[in-house]
C-alpha positions in Angstrom: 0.0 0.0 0.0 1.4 3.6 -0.9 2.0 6.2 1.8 -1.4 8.2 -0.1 -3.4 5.1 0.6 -2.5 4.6 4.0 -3.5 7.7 4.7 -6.9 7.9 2.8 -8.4 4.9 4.8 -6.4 6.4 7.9 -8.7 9.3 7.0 -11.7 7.6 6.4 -11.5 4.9 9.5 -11.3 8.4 11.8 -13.9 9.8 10.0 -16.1 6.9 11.4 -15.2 7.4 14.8 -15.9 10.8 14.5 -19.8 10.3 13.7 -21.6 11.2 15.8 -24.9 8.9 15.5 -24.7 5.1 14.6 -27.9 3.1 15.1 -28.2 -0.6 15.4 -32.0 -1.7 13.6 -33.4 -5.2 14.8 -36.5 -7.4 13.8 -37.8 -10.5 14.7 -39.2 -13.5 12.8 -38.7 -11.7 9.4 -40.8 -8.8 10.6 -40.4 -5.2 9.8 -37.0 -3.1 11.2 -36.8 -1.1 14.1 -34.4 0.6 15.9 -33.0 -1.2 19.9 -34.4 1.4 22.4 -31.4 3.7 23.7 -30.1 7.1 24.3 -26.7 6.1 23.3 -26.2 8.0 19.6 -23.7 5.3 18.8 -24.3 1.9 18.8 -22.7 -0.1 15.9 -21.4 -3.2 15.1 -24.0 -5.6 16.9 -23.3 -9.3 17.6 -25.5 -11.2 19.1 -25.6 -14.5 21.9 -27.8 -16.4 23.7 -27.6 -18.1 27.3 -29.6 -19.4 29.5 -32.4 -18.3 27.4 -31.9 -14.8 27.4 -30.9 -12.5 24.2 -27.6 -10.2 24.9 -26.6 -7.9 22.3 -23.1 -6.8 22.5 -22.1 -3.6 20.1 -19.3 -0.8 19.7 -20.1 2.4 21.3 -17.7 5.5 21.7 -15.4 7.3 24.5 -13.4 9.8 23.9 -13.0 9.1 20.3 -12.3 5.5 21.0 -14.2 1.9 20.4 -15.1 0.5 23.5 -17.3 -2.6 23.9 -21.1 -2.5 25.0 -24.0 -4.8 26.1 -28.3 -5.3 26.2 -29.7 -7.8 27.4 -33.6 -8.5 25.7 -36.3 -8.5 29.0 -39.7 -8.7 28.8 -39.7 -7.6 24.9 -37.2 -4.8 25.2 -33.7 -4.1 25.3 -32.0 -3.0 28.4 -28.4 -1.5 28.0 -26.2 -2.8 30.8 -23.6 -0.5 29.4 -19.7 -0.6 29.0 -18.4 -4.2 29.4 -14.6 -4.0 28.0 -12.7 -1.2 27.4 -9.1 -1.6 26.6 -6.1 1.4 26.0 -6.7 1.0 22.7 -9.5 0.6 20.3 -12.5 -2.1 20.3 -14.8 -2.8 17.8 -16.9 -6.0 16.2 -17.6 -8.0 19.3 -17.7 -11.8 17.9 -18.9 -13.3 21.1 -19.4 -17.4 20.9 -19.4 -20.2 23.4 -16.8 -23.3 23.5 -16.8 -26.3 25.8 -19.4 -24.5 28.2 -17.0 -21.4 28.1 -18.0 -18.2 26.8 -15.2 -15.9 24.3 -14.9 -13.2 22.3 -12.7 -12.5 19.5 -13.0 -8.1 19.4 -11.1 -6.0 16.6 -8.2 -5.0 18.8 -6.7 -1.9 16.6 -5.0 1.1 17.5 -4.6 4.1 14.7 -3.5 6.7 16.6 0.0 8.2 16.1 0.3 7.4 12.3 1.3 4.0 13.2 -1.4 0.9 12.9 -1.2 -1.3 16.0 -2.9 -4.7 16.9 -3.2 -8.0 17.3 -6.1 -10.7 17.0 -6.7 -11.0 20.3 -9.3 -13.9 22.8 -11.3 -13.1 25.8 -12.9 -15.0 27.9 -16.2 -13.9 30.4 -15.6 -14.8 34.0 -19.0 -13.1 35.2 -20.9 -13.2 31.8 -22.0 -10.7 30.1 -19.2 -9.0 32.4 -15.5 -9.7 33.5 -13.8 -10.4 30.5 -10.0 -10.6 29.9 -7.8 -11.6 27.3 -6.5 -14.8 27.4 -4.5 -15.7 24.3 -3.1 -13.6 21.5 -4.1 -15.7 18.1 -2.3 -13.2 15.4 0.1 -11.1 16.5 -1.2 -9.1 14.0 -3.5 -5.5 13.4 -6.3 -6.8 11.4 -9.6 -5.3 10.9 -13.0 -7.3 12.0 -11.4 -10.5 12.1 -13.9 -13.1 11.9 -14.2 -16.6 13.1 -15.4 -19.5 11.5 -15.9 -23.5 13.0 -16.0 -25.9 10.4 -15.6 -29.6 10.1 -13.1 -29.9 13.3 -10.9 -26.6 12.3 -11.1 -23.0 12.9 -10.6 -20.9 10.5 -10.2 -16.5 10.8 -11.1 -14.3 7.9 -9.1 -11.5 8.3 -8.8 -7.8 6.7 -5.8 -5.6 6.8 -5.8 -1.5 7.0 -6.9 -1.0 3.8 -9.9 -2.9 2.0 -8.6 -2.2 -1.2 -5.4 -4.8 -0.1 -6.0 -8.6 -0.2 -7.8 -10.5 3.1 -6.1 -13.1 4.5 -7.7 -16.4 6.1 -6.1 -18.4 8.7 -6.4 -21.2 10.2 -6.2 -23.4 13.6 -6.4 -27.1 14.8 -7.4 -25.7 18.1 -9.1 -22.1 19.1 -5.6 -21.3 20.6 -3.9 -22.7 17.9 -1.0 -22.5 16.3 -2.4 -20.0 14.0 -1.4 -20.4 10.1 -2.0 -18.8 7.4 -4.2 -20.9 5.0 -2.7 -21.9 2.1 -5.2 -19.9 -0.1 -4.8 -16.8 2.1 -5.2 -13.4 -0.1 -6.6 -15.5 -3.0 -10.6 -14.7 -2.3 -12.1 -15.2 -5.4 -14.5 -12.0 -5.3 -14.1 -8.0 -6.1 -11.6 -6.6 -3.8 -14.1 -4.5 -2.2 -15.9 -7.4 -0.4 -12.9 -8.8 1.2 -13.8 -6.9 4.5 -16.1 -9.4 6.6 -19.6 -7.9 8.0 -20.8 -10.0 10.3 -20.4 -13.8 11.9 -20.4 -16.5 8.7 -24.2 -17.7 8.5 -25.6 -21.1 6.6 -28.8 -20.7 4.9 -30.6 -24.1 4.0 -27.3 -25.7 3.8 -25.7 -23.4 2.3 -22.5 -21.3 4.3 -22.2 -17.6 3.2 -19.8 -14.9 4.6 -21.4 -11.6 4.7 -19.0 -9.0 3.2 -18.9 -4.9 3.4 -18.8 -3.2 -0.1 -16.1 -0.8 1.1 -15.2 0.9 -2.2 -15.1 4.4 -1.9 -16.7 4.5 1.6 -16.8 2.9 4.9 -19.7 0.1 4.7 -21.5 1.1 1.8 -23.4 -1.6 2.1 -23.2 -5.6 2.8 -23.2 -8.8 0.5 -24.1 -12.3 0.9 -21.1 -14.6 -0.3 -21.3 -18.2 -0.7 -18.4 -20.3 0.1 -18.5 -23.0 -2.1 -15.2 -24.5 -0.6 -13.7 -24.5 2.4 -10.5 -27.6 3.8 -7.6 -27.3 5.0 -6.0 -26.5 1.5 -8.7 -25.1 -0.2 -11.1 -21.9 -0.3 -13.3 -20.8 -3.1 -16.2 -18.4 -3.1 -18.9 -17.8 -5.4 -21.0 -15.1 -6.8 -22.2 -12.2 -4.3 -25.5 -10.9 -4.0 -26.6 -7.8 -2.4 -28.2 -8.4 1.1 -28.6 -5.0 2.9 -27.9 -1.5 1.3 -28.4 2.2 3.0 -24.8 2.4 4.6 -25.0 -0.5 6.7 -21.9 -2.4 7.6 -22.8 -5.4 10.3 -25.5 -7.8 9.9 -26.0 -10.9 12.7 -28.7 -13.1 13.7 -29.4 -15.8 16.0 -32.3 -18.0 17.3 -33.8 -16.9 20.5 -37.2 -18.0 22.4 -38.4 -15.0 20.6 -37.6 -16.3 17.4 -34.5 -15.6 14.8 -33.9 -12.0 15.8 -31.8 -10.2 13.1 -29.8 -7.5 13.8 -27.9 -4.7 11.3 -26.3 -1.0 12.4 -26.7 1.6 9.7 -25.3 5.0 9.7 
């Protein structure tokens, strides 16, 4: 990437934080959008969990110009916002939260752009006193991706991750183990789609069957708008993708959905 590039996406990824409204729409059971009840101006980049039969929703919110990590919890048909949950020196984003073994992670873009310098690394937590108490417990990639996403498939993990600038190749990983050792996969920066939906949106999702990553169209702005990719390959030596289709547009950039007593809730933010 050329010094001029670095610095347009530096450019742009500040401009994002500097917003100062960022709304995160839900639905349930394929019913209309709405917006999750809050005075927070800022809530983006919603993942959602399940336990013990109640619906969290974890999401990026802003402090002093920083990502810091949020959380609602769904009670008696409306969302209640338990507030900050992680906040780090540096900046959080795209809380992947998931359960293993009866253990409860997250995987949270762990970036820092301040001070012309891009810092990071792919970094675990793990909930001692869920939704709260989390601390990181293993650095995967010792390296600053963006909105790293995790995938478990056929006994491997896999990570589809994005570098500064979405206009630069993705690279996937992969793992025998959540901890690891880390690799890259063999077919790392060889996606087979439009460099502009290399940057993941959202948690990997199978539709009757079928597994799809859901990609941001980042050309020429932050999250235009997401994608639906199928993933027509995936082993240990192999990755292939297929044609994209257009799944959300109206400068949205997360989409994530899960099924709850309440149904499949659905979740997107949009700016």
């Amino acid at each position: 990437m050329t010094k001029r590039m670095r610095l347009s996406w530096r450019k742009m990824v500040r401009g994002r934080l500097g917003k100062a409204t960022y709304r995160t729409l839900f639905r349930i059971g394929g019913g209309a959008y709405r917006p999750v009840e809050t005075d927070n101006p800022y809530v983006a980049d919603p993942f959602l969990f399940v336990k013990g039969g109640v619906t969290y929703l974890f999401y990026e919110t802003l402090k002093s110009k920083k990502g810091v990590l949020g959380c609602f919890r769904r009670e008696n048909g409306r969302w209640t916002d338990l507030g900050l949950v992680l906040e780090e020196p540096w900046h959080l984003s795209y809380p992947q939260v998931f359960e293993e073994n009866g253990r409860v992670f997250m995987i949270p873009e762990s970036c820092d752009f301040r001070g012309g310098f891009v810092r990071g690394a792919v970094r675990l937590y793990e909930s001692t006193d869920f939704p709260f108490g989390w601390h990181e417990t293993a650095k995967l990639i010792d390296k600053p991706f963006s909105d790293s996403t995790l995938l478990r498939r056929d006994g491997r993990y896999y990570l589809s991750c994005d570098r500064e600038h979405p206009t630069e190749a993705a690279e996937l990983w992969q793992a025998p183990t959540l901890i690891g050792p880390w690799a890259r996969h063999p077919q790392s920066g060889n996606h087979s789609q439009s460099k502009r939906l290399r940057r993941c949106g959202g948690a990997f999702q199978t539709v009757d069957g079928r597994l799809y990553r859901i990609a941001q169209d980042c050309n020429g702005a932050y999250g235009k708008r997401l994608f639906m990719v199928p993933v027509e390959r995936l082993s240990p030596d192999e990755y292939r993708e297929g044609p994209a289709r257009l799944f959300h547009a109206g400068m949205r950039h997360t989409y994530n959905c899960a099924q709850t007593p309440e149904g499949i809730v659905e979740v997107v933010d949009e700016l």
